[in-house]
C-alpha positions as CSV (number, residue, x, y, z in Angstrom):
1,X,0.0,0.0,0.0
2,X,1.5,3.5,-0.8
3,X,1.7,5.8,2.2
4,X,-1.9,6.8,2.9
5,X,-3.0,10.0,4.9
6,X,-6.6,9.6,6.5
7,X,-8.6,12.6,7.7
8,X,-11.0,11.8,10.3
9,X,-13.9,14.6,9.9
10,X,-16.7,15.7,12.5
11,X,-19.9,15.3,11.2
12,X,-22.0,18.1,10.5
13,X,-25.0,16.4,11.3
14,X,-26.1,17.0,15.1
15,X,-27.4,13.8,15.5
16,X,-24.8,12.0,13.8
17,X,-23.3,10.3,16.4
18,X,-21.5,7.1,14.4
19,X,-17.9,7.1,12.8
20,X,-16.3,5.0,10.3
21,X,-13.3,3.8,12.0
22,X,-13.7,2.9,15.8
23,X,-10.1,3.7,18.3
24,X,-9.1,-0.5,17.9
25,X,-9.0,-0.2,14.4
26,X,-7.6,3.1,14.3
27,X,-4.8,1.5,15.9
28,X,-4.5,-1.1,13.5
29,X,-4.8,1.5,10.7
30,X,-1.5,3.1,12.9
31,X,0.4,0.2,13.1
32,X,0.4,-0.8,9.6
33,X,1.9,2.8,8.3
34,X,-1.4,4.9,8.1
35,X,-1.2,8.2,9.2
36,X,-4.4,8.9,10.9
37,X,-5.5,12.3,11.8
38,X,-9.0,12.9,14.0
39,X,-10.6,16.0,14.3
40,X,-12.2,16.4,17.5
41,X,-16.0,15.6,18.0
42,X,-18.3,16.4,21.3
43,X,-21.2,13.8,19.5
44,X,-19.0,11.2,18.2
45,X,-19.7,7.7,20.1
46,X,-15.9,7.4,20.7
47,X,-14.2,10.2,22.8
48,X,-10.9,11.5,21.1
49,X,-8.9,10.8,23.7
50,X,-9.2,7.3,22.5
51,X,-8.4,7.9,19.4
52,X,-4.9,9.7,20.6
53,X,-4.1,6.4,22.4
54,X,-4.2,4.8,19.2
55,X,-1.4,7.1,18.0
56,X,-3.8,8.9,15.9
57,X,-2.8,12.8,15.2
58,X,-5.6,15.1,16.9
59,X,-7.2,18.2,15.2
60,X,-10.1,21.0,15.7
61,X,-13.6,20.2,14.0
62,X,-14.0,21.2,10.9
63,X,-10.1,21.6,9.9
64,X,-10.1,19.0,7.2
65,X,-10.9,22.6,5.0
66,X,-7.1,22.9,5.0
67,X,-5.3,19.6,5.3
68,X,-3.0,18.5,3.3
69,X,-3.6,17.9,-0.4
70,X,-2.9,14.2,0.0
71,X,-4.9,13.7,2.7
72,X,-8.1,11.5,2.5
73,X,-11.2,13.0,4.3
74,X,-13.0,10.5,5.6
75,X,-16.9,10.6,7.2
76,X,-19.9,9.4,6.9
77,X,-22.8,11.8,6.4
78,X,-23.3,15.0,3.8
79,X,-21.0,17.8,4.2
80,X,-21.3,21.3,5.0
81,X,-22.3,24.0,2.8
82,X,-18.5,25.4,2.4
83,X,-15.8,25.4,0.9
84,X,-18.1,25.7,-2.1
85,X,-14.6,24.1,-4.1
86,X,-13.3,20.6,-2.9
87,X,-10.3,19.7,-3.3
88,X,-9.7,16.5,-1.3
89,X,-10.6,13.0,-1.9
90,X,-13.5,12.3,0.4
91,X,-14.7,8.9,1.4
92,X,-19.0,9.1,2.8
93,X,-22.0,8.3,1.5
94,X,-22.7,11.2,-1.3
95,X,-26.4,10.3,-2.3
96,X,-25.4,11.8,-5.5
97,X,-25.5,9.4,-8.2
98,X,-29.1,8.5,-8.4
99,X,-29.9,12.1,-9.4
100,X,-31.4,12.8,-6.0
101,X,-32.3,16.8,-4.5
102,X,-28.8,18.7,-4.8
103,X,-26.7,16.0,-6.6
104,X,-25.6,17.8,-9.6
105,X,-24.5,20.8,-6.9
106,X,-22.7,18.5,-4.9
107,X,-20.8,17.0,-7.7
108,X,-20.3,20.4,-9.2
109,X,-17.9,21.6,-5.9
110,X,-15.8,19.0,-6.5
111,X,-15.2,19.5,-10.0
112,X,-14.9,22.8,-8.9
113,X,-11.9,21.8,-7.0
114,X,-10.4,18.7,-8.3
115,X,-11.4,17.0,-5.8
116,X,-13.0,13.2,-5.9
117,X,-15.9,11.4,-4.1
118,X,-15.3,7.9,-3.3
119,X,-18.6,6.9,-2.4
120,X,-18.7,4.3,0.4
121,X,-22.8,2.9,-1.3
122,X,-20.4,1.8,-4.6
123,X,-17.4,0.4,-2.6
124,X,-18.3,-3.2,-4.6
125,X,-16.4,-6.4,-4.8
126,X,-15.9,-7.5,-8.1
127,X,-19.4,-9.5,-7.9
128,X,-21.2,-5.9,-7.1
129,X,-21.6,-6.8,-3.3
130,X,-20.8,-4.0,-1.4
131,X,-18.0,-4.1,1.1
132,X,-19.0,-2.1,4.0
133,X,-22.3,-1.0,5.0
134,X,-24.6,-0.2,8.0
135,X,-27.7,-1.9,6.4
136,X,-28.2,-4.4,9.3
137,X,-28.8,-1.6,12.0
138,X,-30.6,0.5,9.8
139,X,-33.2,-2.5,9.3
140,X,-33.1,-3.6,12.7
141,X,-33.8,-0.1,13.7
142,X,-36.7,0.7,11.0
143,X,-38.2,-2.1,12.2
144,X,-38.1,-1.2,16.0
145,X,-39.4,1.7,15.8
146,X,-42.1,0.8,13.9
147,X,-43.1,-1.5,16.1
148,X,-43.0,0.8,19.0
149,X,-45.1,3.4,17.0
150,X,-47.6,0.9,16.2
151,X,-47.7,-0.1,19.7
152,X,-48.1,3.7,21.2
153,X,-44.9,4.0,22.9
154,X,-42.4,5.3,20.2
155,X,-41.0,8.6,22.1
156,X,-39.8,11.8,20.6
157,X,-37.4,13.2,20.5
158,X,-35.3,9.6,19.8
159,X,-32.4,9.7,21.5
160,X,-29.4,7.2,20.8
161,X,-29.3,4.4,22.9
162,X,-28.1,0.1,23.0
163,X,-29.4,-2.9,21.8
164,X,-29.9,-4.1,25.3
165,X,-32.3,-1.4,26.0
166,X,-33.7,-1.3,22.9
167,X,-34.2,-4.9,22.9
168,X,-35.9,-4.4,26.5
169,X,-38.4,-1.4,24.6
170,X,-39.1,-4.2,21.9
171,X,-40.7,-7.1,23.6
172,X,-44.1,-7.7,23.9
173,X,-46.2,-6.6,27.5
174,X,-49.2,-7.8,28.7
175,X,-52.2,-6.6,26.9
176,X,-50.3,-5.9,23.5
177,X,-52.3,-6.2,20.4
178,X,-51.6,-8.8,17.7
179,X,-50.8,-7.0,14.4
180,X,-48.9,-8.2,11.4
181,X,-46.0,-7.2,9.6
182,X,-44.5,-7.2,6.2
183,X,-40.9,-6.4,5.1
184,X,-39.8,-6.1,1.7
185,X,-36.2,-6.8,0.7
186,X,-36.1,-9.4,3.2
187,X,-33.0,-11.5,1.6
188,X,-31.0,-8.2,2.0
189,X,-28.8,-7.0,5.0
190,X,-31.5,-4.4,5.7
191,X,-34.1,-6.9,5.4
192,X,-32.4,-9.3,8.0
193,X,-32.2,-6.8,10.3
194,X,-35.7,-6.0,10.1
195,X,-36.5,-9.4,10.8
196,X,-34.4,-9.8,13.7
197,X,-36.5,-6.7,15.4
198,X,-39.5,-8.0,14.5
199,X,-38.4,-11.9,16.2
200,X,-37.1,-9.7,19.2
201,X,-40.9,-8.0,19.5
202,X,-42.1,-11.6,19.3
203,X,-44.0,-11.0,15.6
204,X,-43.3,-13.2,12.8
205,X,-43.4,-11.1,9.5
206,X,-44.0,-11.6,6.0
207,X,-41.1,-11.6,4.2
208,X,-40.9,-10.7,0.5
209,X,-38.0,-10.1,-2.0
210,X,-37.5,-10.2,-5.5
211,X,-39.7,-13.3,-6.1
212,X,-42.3,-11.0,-4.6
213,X,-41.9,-8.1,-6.1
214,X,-41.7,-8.9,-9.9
215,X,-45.8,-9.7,-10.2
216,X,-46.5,-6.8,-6.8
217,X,-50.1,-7.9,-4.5
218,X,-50.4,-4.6,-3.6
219,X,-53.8,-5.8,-2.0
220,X,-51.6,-8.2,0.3
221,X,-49.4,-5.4,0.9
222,X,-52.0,-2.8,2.1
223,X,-53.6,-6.0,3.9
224,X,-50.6,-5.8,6.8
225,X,-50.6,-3.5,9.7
226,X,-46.9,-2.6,9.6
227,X,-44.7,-2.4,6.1
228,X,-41.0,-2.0,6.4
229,X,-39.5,-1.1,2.8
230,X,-35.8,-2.3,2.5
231,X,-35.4,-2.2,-1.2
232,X,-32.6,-0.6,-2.2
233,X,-33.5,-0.3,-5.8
234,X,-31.0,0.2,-8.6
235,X,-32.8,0.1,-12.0
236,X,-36.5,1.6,-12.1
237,X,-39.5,-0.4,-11.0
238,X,-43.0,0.2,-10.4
239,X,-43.9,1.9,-7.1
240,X,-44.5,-0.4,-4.4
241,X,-47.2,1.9,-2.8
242,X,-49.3,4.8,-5.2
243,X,-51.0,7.7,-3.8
244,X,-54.7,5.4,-4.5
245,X,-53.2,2.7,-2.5
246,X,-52.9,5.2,0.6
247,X,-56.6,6.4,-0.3
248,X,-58.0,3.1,-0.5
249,X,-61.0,2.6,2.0
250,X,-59.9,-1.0,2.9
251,X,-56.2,-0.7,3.4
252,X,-55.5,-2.0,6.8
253,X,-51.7,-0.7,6.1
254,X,-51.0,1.6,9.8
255,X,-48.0,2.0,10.1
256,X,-44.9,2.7,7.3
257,X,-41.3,2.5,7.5
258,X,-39.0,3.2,4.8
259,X,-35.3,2.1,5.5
260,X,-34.0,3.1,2.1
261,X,-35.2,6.8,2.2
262,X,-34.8,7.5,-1.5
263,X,-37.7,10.7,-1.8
264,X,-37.0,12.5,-4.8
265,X,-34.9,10.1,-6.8
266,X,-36.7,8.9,-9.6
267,X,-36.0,5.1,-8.5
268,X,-38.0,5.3,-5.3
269,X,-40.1,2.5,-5.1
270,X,-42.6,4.9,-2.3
271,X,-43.4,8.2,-4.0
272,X,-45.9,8.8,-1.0
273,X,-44.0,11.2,0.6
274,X,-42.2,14.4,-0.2
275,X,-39.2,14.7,2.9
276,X,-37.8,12.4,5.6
277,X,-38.7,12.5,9.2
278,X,-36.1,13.0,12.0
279,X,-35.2,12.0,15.5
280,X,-37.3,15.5,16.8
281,X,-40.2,14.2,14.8
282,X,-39.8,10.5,14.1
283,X,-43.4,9.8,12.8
284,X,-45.7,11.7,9.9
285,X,-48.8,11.2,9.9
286,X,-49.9,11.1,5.9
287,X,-53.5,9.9,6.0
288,X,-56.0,10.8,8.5
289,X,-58.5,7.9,8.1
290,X,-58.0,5.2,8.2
291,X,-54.5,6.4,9.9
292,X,-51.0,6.1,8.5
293,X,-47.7,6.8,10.2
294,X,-44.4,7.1,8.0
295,X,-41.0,6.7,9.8
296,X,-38.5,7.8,7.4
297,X,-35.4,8.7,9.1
298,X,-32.0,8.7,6.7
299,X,-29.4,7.9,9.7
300,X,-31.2,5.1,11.6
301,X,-28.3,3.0,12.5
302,X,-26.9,5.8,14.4
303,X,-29.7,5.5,17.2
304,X,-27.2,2.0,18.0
305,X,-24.2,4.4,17.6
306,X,-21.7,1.7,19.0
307,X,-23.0,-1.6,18.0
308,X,-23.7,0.1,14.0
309,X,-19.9,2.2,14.0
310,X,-18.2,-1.3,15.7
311,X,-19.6,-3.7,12.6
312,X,-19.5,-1.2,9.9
313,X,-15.4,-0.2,10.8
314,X,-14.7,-4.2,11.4
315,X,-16.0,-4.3,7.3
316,X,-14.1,-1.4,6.0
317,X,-10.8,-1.7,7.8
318,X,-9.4,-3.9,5.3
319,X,-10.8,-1.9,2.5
320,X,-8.5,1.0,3.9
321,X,-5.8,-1.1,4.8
322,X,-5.5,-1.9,0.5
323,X,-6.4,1.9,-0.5
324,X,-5.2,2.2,-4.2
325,X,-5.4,2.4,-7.6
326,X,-7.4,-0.4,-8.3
327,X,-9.9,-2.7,-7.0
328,X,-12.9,-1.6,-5.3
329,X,-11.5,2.1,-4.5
330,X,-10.7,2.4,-8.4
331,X,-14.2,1.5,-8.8
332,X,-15.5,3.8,-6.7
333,X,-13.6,6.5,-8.8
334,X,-15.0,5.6,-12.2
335,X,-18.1,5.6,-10.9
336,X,-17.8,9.3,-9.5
337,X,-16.4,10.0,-12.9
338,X,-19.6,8.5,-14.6
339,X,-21.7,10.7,-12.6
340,X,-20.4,13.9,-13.3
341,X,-20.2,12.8,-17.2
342,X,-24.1,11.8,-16.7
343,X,-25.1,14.9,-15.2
344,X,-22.9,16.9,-17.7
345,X,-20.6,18.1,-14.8
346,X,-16.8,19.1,-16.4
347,X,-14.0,17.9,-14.1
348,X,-11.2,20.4,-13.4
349,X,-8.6,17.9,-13.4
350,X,-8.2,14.0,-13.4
351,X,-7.8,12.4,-10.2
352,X,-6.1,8.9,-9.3
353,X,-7.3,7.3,-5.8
């Protein structure tokens, strides 16, 4: 591996507590010739301090503006506003390539800059698996707190919390209602987390995938109580759920989670809804009668802040450890490069990983 200078960000995001590397892995990054440099973080699950017992360098939030050329900025969630030019190679999850709310202006700062995005969604092995992701949590998560809003006792504002007590906030009480539950893109990591919630809150739900999906009952569909959508779709398909569907007098359909959170990309398989929810204000109602809930939150895994930060960095740690040229980071870069050539976007310069 050539010598390989990670930035460390702080996330924007106020309720992004996760991070991409945890402190034993940062060590490990150390160890192997990495220079590591974290900037400092009052929300991040992991204190800094840690972090500087790994032998990582330590800077101020928001300093990754002016580190070095070389250096690799690494996070998770969007960016800020400024620089309006990026220069840096950055490693998070963009949301920028399926032509989604602000993609072309995103892309546009780094041509602006020469900079790159090395989206972690399209780190792929050569089979088109991707190498690191959170889906799991995000599943397990949707599916939670569905059940907890179908049950009356989701709370808001969310704050983040463990699986223990989440697990304890999951399991049925005396006097709970029976209800039933669907998931869609069960096969999926998403999907088996999702199940795994719904086992824990002693409900056994329909599972559908691709077999499913092809010839869609949306009768069936509406016929659950709770939907959890964990499709993450990459080719246009018909919409799972229609604005009729939501209208329909006999749609037992309560309450709706959507894992993927894809509003305003023209492969979102739920074009019901117009903006996510949040942790201030977890649940939207969209139909008054019969009653529907949407829980659409796009950083669900970092409610489980340690268990989701601990898998996802046990995933990409190798991935770092063989940064170059090639392989699944040189993927990543031709697919950056496709985007901006889709959306008409003219690079300043070429840029190598």
């Amino acid at each position: 591996m050539t010598e390989l200078h990670l930035w460390l960000r702080h996330e924007a995001r106020g309720t992004e507590r996760r991070t991409p590397i945890v402190p034993s892995d940062a060590r490990r990054l150390v160890d192997s010739g990495v220079t590591l440099t974290v900037e400092e973080s009052p929300q991040r699950i992991f204190p800094v301090a840690q972090y500087a017992a790994a032998g990582c360098r330590v800077a101020p939030a928001g300093s990754w503006v002016s580190a070095p050329q070389d250096a690799v900025v690494l996070g998770l969630k969007e960016l800020p506003d400024e620089p309006a030019e990026l220069r840096h190679r950055h490693i998070f999850f963009g949301h920028a390539y399926k032509r989604q709310p602000g993609a072309g202006e995103l892309l546009g700062r780094f041509a602006a800059g020469g900079g790159a995005l090395l989206d972690l969604e399209y780190l792929v092995d050569d089979n088109g698996r991707r190498l690191a992701a959170f889906g799991f949590w995000a599943g397990y998560l949707g599916a939670a707190l569905a059940v907890l809003q179908h049950r009356g006792r989701l709370v808001a504002p969310l704050t983040p919390t463990d699986k223990d007590a989440l697990d304890e906030t999951l399991r049925p009480a005396p006097g709970d209602a029976e209800f039933t539950a669907l998931v869609i893109g069960a096969l999926g990591r998403s999907g088996r987390g999702a199940r795994v919630a719904f086992h824990t809150a002693g409900l056994e739900p329909t599972c559908w995938d691709l077999a499913e999906t092809r010839d869609l009952d949306r009768r069936a569909l509406l016929d659950h109580d709770v939907m959890v959508n964990a499709v993450l779709a990459t080719t246009p398909v018909p919409p799972f759920l229609r604005e009729a569907d939501l209208d329909a007098p006999a749609r037992r359909l309560r309450t709706l989670c959507d894992v993927t959170c894809d509003v305003g990309s023209p492969l979102n398989v739920l074009p019901v809804y117009d903006r996510t929810t949040d942790w201030t204000q977890p649940a939207r109602r969209l139909r008054k009668e019969p009653p529907l809930d949407l829980i659409a939150i796009d950083n669900l895994p970092s409610l489980l802040p340690k268990e989701s930060s601990t898998d996802f960095s046990a995933s990409l740690l190798p991935q770092l450890l063989d940064f170059g040229v090639g392989g699944p980071w040189g993927r990543c870069l031709d697919r950056f490069h496709q985007a901006c050539r889709e959306l008409g976007i003219v690079e300043r310069e070429f840029r190598d990983v």
